[in-house]
GUBASE-389851 format. One line per 10 residues: number of its first residue (from 1); for each residue z, y, x of C-alpha. Coordinates in steps of 0.25 Angstrom, whole numbers. Layout:
NUM> Z/Y/X | ...
//
This chain:
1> 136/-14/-36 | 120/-15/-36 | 113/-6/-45 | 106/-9/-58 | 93/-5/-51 | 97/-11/-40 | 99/-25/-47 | 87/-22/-55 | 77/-22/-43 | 84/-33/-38
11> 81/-41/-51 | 68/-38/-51 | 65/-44/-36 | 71/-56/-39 | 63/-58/-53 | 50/-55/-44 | 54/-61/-31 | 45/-73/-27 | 48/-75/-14 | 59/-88/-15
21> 65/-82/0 | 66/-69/-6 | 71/-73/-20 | 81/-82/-15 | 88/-72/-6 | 89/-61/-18 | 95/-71/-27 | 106/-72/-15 | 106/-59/-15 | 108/-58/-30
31> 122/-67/-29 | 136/-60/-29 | 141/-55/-17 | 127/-51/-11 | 127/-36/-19 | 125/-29/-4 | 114/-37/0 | 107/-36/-11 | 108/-20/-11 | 103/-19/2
41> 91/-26/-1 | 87/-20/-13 | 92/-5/-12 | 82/1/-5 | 68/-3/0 | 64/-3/13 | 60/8/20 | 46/8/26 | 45/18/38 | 37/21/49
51> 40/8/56 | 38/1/42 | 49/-7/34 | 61/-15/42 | 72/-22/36 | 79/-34/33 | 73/-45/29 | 76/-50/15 | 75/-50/-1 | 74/-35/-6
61> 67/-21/-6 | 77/-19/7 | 72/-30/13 | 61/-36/22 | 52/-46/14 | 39/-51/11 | 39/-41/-2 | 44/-27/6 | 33/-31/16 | 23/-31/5
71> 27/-21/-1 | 27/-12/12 | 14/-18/18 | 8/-13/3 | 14/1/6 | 6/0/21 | -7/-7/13 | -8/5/5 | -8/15/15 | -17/9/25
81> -26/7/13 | -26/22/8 | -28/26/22 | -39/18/26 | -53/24/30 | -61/23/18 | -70/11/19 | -62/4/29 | -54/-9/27 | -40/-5/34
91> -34/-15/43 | -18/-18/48 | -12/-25/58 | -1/-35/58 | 10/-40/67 | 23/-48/67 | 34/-51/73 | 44/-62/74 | 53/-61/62 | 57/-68/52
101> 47/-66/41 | 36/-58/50 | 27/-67/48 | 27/-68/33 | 29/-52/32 | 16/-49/41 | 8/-59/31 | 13/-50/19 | 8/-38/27 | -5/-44/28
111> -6/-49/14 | -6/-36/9 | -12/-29/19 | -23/-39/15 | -22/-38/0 | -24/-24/1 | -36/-24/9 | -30/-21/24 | -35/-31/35 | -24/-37/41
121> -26/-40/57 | -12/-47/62 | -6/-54/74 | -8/-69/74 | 6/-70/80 | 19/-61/81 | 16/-49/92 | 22/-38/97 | 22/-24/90 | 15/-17/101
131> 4/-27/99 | 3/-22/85 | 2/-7/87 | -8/-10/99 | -16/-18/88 | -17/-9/75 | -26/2/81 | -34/-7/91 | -39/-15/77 | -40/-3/70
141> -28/-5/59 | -24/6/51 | -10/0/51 | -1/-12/57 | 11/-19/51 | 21/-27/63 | 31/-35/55 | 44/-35/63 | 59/-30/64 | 58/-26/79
151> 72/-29/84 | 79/-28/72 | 87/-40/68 | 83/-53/63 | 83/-51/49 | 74/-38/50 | 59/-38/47 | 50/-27/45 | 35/-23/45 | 33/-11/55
161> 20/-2/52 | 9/5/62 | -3/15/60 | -15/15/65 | -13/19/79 | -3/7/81 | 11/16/81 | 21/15/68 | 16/25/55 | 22/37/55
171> 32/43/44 | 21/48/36 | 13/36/34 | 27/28/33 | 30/36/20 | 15/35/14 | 17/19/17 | 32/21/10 | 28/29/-2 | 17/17/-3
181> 26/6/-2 | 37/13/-10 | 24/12/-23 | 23/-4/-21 | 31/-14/-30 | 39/-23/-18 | 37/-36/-25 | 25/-35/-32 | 15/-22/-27 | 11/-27/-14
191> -3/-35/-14 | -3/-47/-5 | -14/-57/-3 | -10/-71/2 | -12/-71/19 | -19/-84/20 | -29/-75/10 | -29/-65/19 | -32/-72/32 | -43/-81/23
201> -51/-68/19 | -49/-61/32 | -40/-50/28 | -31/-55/38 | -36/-58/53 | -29/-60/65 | -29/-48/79 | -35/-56/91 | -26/-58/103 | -37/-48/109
211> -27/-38/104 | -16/-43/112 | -24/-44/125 | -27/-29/124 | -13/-26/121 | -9/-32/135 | -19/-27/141 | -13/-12/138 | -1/-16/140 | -7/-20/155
221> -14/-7/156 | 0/-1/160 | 3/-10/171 | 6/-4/183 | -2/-11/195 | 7/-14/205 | 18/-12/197 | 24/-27/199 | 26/-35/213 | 17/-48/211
231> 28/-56/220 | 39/-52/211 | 36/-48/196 | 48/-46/186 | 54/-58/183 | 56/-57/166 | 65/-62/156 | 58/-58/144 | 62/-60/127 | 53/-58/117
241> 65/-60/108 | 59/-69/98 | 48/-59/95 | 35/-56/99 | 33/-51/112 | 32/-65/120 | 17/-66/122 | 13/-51/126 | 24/-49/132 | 22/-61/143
251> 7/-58/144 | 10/-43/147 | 21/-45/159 | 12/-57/164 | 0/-48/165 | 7/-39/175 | 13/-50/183 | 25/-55/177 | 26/-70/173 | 39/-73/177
261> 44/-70/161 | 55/-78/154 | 56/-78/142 | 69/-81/133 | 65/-95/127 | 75/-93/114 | 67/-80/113 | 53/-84/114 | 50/-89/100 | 49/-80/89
271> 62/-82/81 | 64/-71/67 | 80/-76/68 | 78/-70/82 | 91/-81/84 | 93/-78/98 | 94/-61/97 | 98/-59/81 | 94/-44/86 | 82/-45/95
281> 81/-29/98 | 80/-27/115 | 88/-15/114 | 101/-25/115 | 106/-33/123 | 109/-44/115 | 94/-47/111 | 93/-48/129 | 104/-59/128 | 96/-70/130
291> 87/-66/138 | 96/-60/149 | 101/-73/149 | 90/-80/153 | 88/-69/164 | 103/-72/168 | 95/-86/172 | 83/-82/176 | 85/-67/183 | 73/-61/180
301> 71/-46/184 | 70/-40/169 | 74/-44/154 | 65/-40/144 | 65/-42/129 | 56/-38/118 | 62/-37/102 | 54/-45/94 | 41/-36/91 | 40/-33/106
311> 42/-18/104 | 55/-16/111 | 59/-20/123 | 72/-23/131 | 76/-26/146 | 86/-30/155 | 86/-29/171 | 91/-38/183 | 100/-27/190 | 109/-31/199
321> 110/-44/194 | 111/-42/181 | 102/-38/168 | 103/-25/165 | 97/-19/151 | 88/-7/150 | 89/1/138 | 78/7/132 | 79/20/137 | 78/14/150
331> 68/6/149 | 59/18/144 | 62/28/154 | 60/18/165 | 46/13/160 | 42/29/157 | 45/33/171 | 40/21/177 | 26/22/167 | 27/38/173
341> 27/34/189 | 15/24/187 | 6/31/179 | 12/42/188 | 7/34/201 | -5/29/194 | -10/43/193 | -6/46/178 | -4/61/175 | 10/63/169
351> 10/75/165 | 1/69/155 | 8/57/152 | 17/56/139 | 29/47/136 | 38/48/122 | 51/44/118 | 60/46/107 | 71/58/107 | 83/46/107
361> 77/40/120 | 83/45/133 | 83/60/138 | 78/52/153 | 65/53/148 | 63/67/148 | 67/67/163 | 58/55/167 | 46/63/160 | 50/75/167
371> 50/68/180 | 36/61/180 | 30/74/170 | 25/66/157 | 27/71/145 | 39/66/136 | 39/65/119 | 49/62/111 | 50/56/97 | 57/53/87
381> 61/37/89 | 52/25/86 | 37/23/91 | 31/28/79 | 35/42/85 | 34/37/100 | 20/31/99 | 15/41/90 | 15/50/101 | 2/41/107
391> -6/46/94 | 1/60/99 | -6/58/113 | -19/53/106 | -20/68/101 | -17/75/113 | -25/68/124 | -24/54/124 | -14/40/123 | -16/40/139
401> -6/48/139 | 5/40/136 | 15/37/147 | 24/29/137 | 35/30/124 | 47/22/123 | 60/24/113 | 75/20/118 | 75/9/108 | 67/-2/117
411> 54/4/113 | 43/6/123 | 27/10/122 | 21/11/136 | 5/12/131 | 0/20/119 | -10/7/115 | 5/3/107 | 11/13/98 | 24/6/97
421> 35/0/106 | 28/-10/115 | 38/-19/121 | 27/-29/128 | 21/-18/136 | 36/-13/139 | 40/-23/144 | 27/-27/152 | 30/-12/157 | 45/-14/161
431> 44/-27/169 | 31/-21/177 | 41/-9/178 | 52/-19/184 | 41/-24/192 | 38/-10/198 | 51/-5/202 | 54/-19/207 | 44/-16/219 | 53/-6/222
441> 67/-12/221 | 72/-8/208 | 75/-15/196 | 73/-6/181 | 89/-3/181 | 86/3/194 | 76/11/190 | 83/16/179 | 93/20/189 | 86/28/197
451> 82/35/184 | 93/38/180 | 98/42/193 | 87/55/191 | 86/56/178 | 101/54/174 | 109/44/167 | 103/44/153 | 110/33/145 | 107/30/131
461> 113/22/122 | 111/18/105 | 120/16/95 | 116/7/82 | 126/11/71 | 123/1/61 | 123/5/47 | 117/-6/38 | 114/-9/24 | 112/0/10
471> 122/10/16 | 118/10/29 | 106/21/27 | 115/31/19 | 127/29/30 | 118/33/41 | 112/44/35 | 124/50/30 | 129/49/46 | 117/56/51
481> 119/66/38 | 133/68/44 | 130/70/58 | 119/82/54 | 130/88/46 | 142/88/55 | 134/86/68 | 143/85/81 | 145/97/90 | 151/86/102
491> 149/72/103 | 157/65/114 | 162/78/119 | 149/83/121 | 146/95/114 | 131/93/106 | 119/103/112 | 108/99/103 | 108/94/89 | 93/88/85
501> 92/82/71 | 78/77/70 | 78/78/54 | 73/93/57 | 59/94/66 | 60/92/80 | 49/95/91 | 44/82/96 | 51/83/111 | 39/83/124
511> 43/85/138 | 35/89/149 | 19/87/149 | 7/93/143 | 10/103/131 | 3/94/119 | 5/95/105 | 20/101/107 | 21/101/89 | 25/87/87
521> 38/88/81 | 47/73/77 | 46/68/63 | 60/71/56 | 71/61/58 | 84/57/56 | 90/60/70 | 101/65/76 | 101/71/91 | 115/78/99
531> 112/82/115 | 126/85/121 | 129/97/131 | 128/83/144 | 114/78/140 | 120/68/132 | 115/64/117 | 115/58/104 | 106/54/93 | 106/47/80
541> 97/41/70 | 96/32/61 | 87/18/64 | 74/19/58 | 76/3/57 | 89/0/56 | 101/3/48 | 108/10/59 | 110/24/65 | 105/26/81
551> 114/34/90 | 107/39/102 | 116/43/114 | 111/49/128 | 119/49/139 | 117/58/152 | 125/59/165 | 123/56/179 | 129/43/179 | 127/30/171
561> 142/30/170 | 143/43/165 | 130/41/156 | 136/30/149 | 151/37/147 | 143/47/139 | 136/37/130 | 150/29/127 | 156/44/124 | 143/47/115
571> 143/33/108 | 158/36/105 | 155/50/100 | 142/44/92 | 151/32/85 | 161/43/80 | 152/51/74 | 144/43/68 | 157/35/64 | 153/23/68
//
């Protein structure tokens, strides 16, 4: 049963609506036997966060559309503007990427942006995220809007926000932006001037490829000379999954020597039904499907696939014949300990070198940085916390310090001159990394081996607990409440050590290297952490993007058998008490 204020504010959108699209699904909405729908999109507003507002596309205040877009944008409009230098005309950049409606959300940004006395520099044609952090501070912006969804599904959109320096708002600016939003009528508040005014009075311009050129020409600054035999270069079967990443990405690997790239060709175009991959996240396989079969053709020595912004990155290996996936862990520990012995070899002092990772990416890491003798940060997860600690180095010495940052989750950021995840100088990084231990006989599944023959088996493994719709949010937090209140003592017949709950003040984690600012503590969050008397672990979180809780598990042994029989016993253990 829906709620007189319910109903009421439904009323009242369809009597204002004037969007037919828009008005015509409500008035769907609005027939019997469509009561849930209708509830979940219209009993709560969307959330706007430090990564912006994600959701849904659709008709409602739960929904993405043209009028919670404006209605955001006016939220961001109002605080870049009270936060200008006095005198100054404050300027944003704008970015897209393939989705359905991308196009036309990006334009309403800029309308408003416009209509509220912003200038409005934007991408002529889709690009990659990293290209958009790089860009905001280069052009002096004092903010930057990429319309996208990442690798959520299909019928996802969203409008993800950046500072000045290029890396994602923090919580306190994401609140100011709220509590502004949270003051603007959805319908009617926002002010819009029509885009083809915009560009007309030159409030709207476009950013020159010149951009792009300097991108790539970082991105090239980390080539390793010598890295990759000329005679033989990785052969590549690459997917941009209908997104972005295409033209950088082909530019980059050929300008360390690799031009033998195949490209998916059903995956080439950008495509917002993403018909081919319904869920184009790398971190599965199922969104590799077609190009490992175009590899089964062709034999290429790696598979690599970007999600549809370009800031995630998957991989597959010719091993033995056969592809063999990376995960993300290992695609991060194998690129920070092969980044250490160049920079090593190259004459980089290490002990001065910082990489950071959040607290659910592997326990490897902290013997790799022990090995080569970097220093090794941890935060909480997503890159707003992970590249923020580039402004961190800023203050105590410089961004050369950087060695690199990467989260399990497919996320990597090799250079400081992006404060996000960078899937194009990734993968750029990965295949000349193929390349390199190619001249010395091993493929990257080898390598791997041989580090977790030092280092120990260190298997990780996510679950993805769906918990979608209206009860969804409270269902989760109940769960966590529950696990707080009655926490487990064992889990899997193995008796818990530690318990962290990262609601109450941690110290931010640092291993090894110089002392620095040793005070930073992590932000509160909603995360649970077990460490188990045999090195083993569990986490759990809620998604910051989806309706889902994330359970971490870390498995540790001296074998990849025994490794993984931990993790079945932890997932087992996890399921049941989580009651899923």
């Amino acid at each position: 049963m829906l709620s007189d204020e319910l109903m009421r504010r439904v009323l009242d959108w369809e009597a204002r609506e004037r969007d037919p699209e828009l008005l015509g699904e409500l008035r769907a909405l609005l027939a019997p036997g469509h009561e849930d729908e209708l509830f979940d999109a219209f009993y709560r507003s969307l959330s706007f966060g430090t990564a912006g507002i994600r959701g849904v596309m659709g008709v409602g205040t739960n929904r993405m559309n043209v009028h919670v877009v404006a209605q955001a944008m006016q939220g961001l409009a109002d605080w870049v503007n009270a936060n200008a230098e006095p005198g100054k005309c404050p300027r944003v950049a704008l970015c897209r990427d393939t989705r359905n409606n991308s196009e036309r959300f990006e334009r309403v940004a800029a309308e408003v942006f416009a209509a509220n006395g912003i200038e409005v520099l934007m991408y002529p044609r889709v690009e990659p995220v990293p290209t958009l952090s790089f860009a905001i501070p280069r052009l002096g912006c004092s903010a930057g809007v990429m319309v996208t969804s990442s690798h959520n599904p299909r019928q996802y959109n969203g409008c993800k926000v950046f500072a000045s320096d290029g890396c994602q708002i923090s919580g306190e600016v994401a609140e100011e932006v709220a509590t502004a939003i949270g003051r603007i009528d959805v319908l009617d508040g926002p002010r819009r001037l029509p885009f083809e005014d915009c560009l007309a009075q030159g409030l709207v311009s476009w950013i020159d490829d010149s951009v792009l050129d300097d991108f790539l020409a970082c991105v090239h600054a980390l080539h390793v000379p010598g890295s990759i035999d000329p005679a033989r270069p990785p052969r590549v079967v690459y997917t941009p999954l209908n997104g972005t990443g295409l033209e950088l990405v082909r530019r980059s690997l050929a300008s360390i020597g690799v031009s033998d790239v195949s490209v998916v060709p059903e995956q080439v175009e950008p495509d917002g039904d993403f018909t081919t991959c319904p869920y184009p996240n790398p971190e599965f396989r199922e969104a590799l499907e077609l190009a490992l079969s175009l590899a089964d053709e062709l034999h290429p020595d790696l598979v690599v696939a970007t999600d549809p912004d370009a800031d995630r990155l998957g991989s597959a290996v010719l091993h033995d014949g056969r592809y063999v996936l990376l995960t993300g862990d290992e695609v991060g520990i194998l690129l920070m300990d092969w980044m250490a012995r160049t920079r090593a070899e190259a004459g980089d002092d290490l002990s001065r070198k910082v990489a950071v990772s959040s607290i659910v990416s592997s326990d490897m890491l902290d013997d790799v940085a022990r090995e080569h003798g970097f220093q090794l940060r941890r935060t909480l997860t997503g890159f707003k916390n992970i590249g923020g600690q580039i402004a961190v180095l800023e203050r105590q010495g410089g961004a050369e310090r950087w060695l690199m940052g990467y989260e399990e989750s497919y996320g990597y950021l090799p250079g400081p001159y992006v404060r996000d995840k960078d899937g194009v100088t990734a993968l750029t990084l990965l295949v000349e990394m193929a390349g390199w231990y190619a001249k010395g006989g091993l493929d990257l599944v080898e390598a791997m081996d041989v580090l977790y023959e030092r280092h120990g088996f260190h298997l990780n493994r996510t679950l993805n607990l769906q918990y979608p719709g209206a009860e969804g949010a409270t269902l989760m937090a109940s769960k966590m409440r529950a696990l707080r209140e009655g926490a487990p003592r064992d889990i899997a017949g193995r008796g818990v050590t530690r318990t962290v709950d990262y609601l109450h003040p941690q110290p931010l984690p640092q291993l090894g290297g110089p002392g620095d600012d040793r005070s930073q503590t992590l932000p509160a969050s909603d995360v649970l952490e077990w460490r188990l008397d045999d090195g083993c672990k569990v986490m759990v979180r809620p998604s910051g993007t989806e309706p889902k809780l994330k359970c971490y598990l870390f498995g540790i042994a001296g074998s990849r058998d025994e490794s993984t029989r931990a993790l079945d016993e932890l997932e087992a253990a996890t399921r049941q008490l989580l009651g899923a």
